[in-house]
Backbone as ProteinMPNN parsed JSONL, in Angstrom:
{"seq_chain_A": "XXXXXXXXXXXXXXXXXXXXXXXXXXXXXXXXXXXXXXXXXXXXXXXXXXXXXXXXXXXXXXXXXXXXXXXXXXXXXXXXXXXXXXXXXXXXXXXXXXXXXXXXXXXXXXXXXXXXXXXXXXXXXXXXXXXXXXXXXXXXXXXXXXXXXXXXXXXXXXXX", "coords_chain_A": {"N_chain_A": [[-20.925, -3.561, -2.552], [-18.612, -5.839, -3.247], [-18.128, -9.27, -2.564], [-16.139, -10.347, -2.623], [-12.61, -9.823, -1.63], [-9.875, -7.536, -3.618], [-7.773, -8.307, -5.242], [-4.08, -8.746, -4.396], [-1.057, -8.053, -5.312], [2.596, -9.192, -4.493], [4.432, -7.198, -1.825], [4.391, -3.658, -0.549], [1.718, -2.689, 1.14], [-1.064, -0.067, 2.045], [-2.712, 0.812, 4.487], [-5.7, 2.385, 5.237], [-7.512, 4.101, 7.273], [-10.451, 5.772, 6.09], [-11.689, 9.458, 6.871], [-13.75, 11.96, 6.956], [-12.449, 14.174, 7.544], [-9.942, 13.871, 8.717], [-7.552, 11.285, 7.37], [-5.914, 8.666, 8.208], [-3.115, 6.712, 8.181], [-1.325, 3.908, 7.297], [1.54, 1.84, 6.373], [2.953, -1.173, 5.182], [5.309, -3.555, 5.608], [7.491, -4.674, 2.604], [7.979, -7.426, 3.054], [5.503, -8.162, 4.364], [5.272, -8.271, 7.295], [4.86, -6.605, 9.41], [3.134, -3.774, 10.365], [3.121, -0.221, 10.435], [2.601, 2.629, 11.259], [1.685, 5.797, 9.665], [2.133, 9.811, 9.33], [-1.497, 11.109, 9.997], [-3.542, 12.668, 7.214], [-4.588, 15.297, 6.388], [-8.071, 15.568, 5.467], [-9.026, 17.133, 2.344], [-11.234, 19.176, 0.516], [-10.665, 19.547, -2.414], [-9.922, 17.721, -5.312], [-8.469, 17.418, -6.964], [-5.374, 17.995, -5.777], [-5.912, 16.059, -3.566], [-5.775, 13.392, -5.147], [-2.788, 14.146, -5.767], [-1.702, 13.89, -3.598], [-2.218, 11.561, -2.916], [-1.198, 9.797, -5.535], [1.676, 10.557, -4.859], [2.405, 9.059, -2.385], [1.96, 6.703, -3.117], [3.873, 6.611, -4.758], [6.229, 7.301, -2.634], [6.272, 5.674, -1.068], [6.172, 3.033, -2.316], [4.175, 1.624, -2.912], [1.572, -1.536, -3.801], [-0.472, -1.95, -3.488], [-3.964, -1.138, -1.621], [-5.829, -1.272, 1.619], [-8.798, -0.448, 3.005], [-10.228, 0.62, 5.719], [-13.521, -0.431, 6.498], [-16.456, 0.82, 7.845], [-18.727, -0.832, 9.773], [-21.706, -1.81, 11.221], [-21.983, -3.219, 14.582], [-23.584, -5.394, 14.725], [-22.62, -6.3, 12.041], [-23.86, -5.184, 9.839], [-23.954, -2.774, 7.082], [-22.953, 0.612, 7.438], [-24.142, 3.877, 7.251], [-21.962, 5.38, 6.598], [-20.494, 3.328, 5.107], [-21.262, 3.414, 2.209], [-19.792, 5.845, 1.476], [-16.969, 5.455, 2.534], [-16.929, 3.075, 0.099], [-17.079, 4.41, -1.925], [-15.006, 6.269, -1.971], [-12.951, 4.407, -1.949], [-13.308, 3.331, -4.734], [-12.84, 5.438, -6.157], [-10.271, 5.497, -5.084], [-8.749, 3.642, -5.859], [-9.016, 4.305, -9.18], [-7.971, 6.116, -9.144], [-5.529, 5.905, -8.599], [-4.776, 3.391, -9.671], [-4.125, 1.1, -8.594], [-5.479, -1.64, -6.681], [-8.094, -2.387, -4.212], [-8.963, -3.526, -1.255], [-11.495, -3.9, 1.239], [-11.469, -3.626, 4.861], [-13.087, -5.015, 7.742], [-13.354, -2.553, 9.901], [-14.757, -2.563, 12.473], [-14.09, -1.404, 15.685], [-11.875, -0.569, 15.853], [-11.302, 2.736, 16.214], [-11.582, 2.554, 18.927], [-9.42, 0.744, 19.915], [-7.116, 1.683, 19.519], [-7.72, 4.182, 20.644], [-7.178, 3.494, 23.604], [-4.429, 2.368, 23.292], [-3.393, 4.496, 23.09], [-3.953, 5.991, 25.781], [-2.145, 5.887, 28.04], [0.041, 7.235, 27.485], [0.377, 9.902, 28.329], [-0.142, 11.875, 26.626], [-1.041, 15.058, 25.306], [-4.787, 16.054, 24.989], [-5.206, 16.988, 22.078], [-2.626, 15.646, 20.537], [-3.276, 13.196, 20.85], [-5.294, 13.021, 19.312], [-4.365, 13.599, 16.587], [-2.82, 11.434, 16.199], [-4.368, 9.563, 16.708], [-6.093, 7.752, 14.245], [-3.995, 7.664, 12.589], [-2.857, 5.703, 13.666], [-5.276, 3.36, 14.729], [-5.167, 2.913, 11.688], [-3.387, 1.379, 11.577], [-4.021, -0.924, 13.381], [-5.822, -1.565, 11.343], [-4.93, -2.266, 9.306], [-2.856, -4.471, 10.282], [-4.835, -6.225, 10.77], [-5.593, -7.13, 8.852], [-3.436, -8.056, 7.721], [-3.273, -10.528, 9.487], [-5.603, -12.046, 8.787], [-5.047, -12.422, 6.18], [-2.793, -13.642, 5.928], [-3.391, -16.373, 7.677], [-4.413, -17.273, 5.788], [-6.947, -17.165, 5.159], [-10.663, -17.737, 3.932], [-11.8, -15.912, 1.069], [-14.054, -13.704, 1.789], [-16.983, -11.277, 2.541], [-15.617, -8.561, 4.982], [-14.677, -9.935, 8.174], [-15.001, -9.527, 11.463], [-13.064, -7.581, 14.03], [-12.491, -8.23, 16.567], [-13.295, -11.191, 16.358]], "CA_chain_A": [[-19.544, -3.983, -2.461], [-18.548, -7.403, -3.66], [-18.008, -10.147, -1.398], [-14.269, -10.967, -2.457], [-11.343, -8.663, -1.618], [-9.327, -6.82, -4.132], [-5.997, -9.693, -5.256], [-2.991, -7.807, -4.339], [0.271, -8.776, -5.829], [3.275, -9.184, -3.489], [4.806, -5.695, -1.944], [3.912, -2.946, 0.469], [0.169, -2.337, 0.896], [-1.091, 0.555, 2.835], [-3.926, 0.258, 5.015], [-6.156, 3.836, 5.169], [-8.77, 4.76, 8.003], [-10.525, 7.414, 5.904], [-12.647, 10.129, 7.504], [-13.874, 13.453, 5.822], [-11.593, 15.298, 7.717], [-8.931, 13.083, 8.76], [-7.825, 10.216, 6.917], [-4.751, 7.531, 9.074], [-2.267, 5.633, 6.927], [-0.217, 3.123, 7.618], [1.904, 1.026, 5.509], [3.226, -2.985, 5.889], [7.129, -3.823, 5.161], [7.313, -5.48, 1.73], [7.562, -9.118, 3.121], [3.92, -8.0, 5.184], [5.49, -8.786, 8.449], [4.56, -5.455, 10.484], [2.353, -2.558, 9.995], [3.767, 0.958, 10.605], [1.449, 4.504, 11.163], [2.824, 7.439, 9.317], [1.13, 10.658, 9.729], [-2.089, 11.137, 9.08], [-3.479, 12.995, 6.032], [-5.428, 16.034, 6.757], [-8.523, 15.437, 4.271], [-9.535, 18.306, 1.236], [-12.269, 19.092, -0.649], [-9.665, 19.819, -3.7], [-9.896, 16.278, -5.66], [-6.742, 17.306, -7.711], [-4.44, 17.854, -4.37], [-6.209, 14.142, -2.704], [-5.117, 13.109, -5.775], [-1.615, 13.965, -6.443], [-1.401, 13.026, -2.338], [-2.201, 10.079, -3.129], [-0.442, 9.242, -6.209], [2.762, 10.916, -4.145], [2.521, 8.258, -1.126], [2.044, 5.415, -3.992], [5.4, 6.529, -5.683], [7.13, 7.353, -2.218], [6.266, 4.225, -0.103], [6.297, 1.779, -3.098], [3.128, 0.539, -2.868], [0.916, -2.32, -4.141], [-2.49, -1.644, -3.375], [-4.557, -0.45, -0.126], [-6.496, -1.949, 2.581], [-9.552, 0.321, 3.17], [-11.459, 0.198, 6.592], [-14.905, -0.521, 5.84], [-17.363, 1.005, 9.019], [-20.089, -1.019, 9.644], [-22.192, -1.872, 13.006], [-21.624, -4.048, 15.518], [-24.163, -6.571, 13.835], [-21.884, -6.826, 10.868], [-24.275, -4.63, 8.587], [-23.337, -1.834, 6.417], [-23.426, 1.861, 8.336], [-24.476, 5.024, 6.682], [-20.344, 5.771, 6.478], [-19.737, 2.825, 4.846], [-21.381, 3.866, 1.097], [-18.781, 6.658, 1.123], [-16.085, 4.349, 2.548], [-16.767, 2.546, -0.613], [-17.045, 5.417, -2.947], [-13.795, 6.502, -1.566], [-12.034, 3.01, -1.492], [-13.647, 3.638, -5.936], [-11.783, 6.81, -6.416], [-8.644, 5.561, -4.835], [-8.344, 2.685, -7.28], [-8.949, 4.693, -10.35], [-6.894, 7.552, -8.829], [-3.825, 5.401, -8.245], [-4.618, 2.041, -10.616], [-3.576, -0.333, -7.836], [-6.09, -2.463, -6.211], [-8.289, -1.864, -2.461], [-9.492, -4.671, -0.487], [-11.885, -3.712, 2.444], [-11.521, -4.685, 6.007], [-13.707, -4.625, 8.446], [-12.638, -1.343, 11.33], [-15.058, -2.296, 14.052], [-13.235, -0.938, 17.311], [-10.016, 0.14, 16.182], [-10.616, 3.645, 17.133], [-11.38, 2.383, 20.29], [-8.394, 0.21, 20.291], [-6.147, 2.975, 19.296], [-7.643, 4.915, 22.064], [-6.697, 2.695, 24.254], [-3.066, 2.668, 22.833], [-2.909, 6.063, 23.753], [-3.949, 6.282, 26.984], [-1.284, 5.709, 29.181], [1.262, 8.388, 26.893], [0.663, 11.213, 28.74], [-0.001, 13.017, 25.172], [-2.415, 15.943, 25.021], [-5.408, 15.484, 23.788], [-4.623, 17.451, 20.334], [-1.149, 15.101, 20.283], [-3.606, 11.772, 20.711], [-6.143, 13.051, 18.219], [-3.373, 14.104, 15.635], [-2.272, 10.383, 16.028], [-5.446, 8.175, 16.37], [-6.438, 7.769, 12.797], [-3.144, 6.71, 11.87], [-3.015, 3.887, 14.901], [-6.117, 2.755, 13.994], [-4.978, 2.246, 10.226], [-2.35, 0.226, 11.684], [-4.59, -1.584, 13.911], [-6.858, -2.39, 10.858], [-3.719, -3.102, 8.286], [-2.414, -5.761, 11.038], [-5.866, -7.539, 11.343], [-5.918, -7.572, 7.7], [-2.365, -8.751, 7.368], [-3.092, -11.474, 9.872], [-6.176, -12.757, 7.984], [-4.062, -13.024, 4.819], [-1.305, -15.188, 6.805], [-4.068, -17.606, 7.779], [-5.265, -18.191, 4.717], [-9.071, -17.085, 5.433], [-11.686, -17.487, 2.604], [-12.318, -14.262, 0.335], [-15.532, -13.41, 2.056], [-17.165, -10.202, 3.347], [-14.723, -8.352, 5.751], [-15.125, -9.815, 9.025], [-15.107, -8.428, 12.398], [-11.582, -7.8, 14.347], [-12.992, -8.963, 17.81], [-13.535, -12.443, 16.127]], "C_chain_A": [[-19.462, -5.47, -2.772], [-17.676, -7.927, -2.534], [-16.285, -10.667, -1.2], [-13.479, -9.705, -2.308], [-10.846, -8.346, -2.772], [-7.987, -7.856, -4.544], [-4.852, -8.231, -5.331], [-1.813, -8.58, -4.663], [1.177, -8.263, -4.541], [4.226, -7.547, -3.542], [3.935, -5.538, -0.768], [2.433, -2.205, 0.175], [0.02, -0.958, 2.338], [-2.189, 0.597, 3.47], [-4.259, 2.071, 5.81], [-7.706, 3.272, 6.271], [-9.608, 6.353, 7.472], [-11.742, 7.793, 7.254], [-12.774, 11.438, 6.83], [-12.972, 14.516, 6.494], [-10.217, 15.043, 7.716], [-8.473, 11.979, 8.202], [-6.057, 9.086, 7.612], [-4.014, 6.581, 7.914], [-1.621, 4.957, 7.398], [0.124, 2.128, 6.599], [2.313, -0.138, 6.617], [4.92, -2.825, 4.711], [6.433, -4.735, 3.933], [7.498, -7.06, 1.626], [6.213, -9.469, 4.231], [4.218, -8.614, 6.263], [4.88, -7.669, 9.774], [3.951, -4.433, 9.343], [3.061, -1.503, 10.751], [2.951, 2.365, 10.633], [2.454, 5.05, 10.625], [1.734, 8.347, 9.527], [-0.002, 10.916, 8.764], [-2.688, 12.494, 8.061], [-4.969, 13.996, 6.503], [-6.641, 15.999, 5.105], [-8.774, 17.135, 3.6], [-10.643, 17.989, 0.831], [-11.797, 18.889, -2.122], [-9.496, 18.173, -4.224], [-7.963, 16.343, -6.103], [-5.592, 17.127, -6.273], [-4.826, 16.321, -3.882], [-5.443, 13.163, -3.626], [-3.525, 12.823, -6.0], [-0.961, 13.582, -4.568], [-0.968, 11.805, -2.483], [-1.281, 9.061, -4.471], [1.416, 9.368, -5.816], [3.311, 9.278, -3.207], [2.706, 7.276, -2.036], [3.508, 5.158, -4.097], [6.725, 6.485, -4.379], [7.155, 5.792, -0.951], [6.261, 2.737, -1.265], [5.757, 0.772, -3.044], [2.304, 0.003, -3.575], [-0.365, -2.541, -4.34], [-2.458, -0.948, -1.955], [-5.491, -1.521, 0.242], [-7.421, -0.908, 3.015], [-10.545, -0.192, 4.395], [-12.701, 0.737, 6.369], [-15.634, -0.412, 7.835], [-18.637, 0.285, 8.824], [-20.704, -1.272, 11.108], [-21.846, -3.134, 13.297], [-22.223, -5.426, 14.685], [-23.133, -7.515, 12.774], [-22.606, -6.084, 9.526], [-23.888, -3.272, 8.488], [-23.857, -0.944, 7.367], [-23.72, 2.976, 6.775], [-23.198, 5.982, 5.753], [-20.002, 4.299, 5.282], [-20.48, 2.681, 2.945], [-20.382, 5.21, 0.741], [-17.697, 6.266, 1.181], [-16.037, 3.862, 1.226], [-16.739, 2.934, -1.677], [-15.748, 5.892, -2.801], [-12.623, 5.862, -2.134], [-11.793, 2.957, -3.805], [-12.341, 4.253, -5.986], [-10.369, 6.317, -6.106], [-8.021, 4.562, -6.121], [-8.12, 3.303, -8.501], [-8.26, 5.856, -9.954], [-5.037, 7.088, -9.19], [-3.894, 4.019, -9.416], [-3.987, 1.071, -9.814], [-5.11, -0.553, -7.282], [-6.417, -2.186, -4.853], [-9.217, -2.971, -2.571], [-10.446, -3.691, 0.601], [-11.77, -4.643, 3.583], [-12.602, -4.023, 7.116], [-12.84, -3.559, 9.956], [-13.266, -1.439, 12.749], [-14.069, -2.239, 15.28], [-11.932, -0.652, 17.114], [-10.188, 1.085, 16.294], [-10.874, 3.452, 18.313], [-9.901, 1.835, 21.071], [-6.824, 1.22, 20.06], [-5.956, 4.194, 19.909], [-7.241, 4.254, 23.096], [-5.401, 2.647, 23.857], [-2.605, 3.619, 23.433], [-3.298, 6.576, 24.991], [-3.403, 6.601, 27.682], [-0.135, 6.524, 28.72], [1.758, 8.854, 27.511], [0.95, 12.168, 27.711], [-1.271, 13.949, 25.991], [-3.306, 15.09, 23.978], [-5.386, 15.679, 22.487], [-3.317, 16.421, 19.971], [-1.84, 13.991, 19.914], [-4.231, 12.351, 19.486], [-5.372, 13.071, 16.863], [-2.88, 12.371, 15.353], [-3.045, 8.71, 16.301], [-5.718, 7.51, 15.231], [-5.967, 6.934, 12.329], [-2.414, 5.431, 12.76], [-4.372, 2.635, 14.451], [-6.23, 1.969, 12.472], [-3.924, 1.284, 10.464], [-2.981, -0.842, 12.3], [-5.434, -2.874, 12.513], [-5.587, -3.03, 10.186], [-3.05, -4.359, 8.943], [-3.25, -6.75, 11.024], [-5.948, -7.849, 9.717], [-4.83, -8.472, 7.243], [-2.499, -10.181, 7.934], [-4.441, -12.198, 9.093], [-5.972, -12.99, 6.51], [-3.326, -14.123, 5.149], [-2.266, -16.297, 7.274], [-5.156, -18.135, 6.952], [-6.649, -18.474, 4.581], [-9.671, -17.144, 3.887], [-11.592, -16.119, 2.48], [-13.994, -14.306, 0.825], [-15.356, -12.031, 2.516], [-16.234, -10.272, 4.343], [-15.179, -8.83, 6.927], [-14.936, -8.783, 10.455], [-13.214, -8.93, 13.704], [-11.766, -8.239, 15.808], [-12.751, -10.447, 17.549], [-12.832, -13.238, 16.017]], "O_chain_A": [[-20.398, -6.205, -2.456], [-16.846, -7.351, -1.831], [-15.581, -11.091, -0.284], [-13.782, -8.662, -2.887], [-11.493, -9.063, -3.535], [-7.188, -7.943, -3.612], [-4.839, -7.197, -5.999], [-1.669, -9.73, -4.247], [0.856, -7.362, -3.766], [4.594, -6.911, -4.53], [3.199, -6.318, -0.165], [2.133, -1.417, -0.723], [0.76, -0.904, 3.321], [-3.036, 0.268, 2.64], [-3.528, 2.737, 6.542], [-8.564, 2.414, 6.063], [-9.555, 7.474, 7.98], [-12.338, 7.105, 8.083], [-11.842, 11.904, 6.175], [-12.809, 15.625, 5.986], [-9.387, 15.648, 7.037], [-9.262, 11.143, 8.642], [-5.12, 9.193, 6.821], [-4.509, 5.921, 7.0], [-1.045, 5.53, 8.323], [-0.77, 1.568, 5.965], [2.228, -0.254, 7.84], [5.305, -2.283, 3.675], [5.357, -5.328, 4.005], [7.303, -7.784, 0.65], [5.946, -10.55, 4.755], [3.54, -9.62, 6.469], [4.546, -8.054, 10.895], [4.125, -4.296, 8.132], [3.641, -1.881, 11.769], [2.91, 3.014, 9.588], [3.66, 4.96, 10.857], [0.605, 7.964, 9.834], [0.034, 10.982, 7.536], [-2.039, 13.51, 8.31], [-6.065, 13.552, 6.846], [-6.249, 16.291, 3.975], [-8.702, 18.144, 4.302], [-11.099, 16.849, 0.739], [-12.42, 18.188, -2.92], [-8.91, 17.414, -3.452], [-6.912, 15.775, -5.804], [-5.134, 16.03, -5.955], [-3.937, 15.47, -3.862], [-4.668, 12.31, -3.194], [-3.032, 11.736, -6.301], [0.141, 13.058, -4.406], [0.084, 11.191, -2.305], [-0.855, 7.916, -4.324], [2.268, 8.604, -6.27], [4.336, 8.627, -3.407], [3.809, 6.755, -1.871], [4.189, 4.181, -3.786], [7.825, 5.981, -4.605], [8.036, 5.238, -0.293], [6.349, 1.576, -0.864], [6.126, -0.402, -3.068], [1.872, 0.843, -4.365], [-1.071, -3.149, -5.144], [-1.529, -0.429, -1.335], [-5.886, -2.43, -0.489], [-6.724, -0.108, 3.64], [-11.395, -1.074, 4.27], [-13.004, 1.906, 6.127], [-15.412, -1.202, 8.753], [-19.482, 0.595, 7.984], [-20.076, -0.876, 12.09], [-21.481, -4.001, 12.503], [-21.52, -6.284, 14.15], [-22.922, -8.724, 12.68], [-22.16, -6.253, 8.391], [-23.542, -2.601, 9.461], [-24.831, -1.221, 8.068], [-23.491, 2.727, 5.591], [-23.281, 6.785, 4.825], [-19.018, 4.514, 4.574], [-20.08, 1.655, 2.394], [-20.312, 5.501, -0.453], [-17.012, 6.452, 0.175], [-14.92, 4.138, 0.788], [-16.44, 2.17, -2.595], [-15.232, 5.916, -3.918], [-11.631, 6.393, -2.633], [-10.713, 2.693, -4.334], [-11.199, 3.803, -5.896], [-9.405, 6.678, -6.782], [-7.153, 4.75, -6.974], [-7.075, 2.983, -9.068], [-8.029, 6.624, -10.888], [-4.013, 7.573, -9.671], [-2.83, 3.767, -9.98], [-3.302, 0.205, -10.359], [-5.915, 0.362, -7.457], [-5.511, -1.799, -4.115], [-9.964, -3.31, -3.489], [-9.96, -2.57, 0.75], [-11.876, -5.87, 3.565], [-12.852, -2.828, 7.269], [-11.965, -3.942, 10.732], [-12.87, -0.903, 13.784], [-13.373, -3.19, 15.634], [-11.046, -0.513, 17.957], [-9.093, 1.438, 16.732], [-10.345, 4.292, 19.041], [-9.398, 2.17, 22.144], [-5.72, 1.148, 20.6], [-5.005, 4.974, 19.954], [-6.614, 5.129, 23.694], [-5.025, 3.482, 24.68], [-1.622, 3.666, 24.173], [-2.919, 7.717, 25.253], [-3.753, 7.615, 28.286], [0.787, 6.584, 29.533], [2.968, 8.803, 27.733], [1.849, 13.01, 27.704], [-2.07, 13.649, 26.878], [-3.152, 14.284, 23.061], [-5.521, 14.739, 21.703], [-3.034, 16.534, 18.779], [-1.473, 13.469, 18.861], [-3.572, 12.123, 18.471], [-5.925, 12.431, 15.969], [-2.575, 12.108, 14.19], [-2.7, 7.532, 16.21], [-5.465, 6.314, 15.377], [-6.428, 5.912, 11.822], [-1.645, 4.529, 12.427], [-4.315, 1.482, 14.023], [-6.905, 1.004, 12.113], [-3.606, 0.451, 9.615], [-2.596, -1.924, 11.856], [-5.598, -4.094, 12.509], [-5.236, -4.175, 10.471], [-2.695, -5.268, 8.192], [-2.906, -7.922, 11.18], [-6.43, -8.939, 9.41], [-5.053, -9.459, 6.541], [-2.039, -11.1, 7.257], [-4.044, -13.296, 8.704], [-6.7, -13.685, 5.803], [-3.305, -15.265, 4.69], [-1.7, -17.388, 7.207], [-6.136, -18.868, 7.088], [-7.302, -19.427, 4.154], [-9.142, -16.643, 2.894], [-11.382, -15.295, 3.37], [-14.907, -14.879, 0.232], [-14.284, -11.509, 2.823], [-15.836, -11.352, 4.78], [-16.273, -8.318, 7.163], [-14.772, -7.563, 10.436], [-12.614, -9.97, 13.976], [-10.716, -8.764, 16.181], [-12.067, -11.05, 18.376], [-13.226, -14.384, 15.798]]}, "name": "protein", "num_of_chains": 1, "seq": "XXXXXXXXXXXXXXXXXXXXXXXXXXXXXXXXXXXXXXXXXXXXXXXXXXXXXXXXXXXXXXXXXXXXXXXXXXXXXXXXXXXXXXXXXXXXXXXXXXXXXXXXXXXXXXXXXXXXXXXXXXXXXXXXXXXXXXXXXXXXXXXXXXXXXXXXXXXXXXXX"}
């Protein structure tokens, strides 16, 4: 993976927690003031369907690029998840022709469990709606290290 982010032109970016089964979306208002979950995106094997998903959400949220959480360990080094993460993060670019940045995801599904704690959801209601908390979690930490003007370096860590 290369060390600089993805340049995104101004507009609504969507910030994706994939997972091979589940994958969390959330978009950002087009002046990147707030992040927003929508539901998330039950994954396929079927490329064509991920596909025309995905070129769907492009055309109906009117978006700019993506924000792709990148799994890696606590350390800060790459996980086992995060060569598919980045094969993924591939495909979406040349699927859609907009532009994906990675951010680092350490602990947002924790922090998104935590979100949901105190509901009083079922657990099928939280699980159905972690994913896409978490993609909001990461799309916010990414939005706020845009707004302060951080160096283009490796994604860091959202604790930090």
């Amino acid at each position: 993976m290369s060390d600089l982010p993805a340049a995104m032109p101004a507009g609504r970016i969507a910030g994706i927690d994939y997972g091979r089964k589940r994958i969390g979306i959330a978009v950002c208002d087009a002046g990147r003031i707030i992040a927003s979950p929508l539901p998330q995106h039950a994954a396929t094997a079927d490329a064509a369907a991920e596909a025309a998903f995905f070129r769907r959400l492009v055309s109906e949220e009117e978006l700019v690029g993506f924000v792709v959480g990148l799994p890696v360990h606590a350390d800060g080094s790459d996980s086992r998840m995060s060569v598919e993460v980045e094969r993924f993060g591939g495909w979406l670019a040349a699927t859609t022709g907009l532009p994906v940045a990675f951010h680092d995801e350490r602990y947002t599904s924790v922090e998104a469990a935590g979100k949901l704690a105190g509901l009083g959801l079922s657990r099928g209601r939280k699980k159905a709606r972690a994913d896409s908390i978490a993609a909001q979690i990461l799309l916010t930490a990414w939005l706020e290290s845009q707004a302060e003007g951080a160096p283009a370096r490796r994604p860091g860590a959202l604790d930090g």
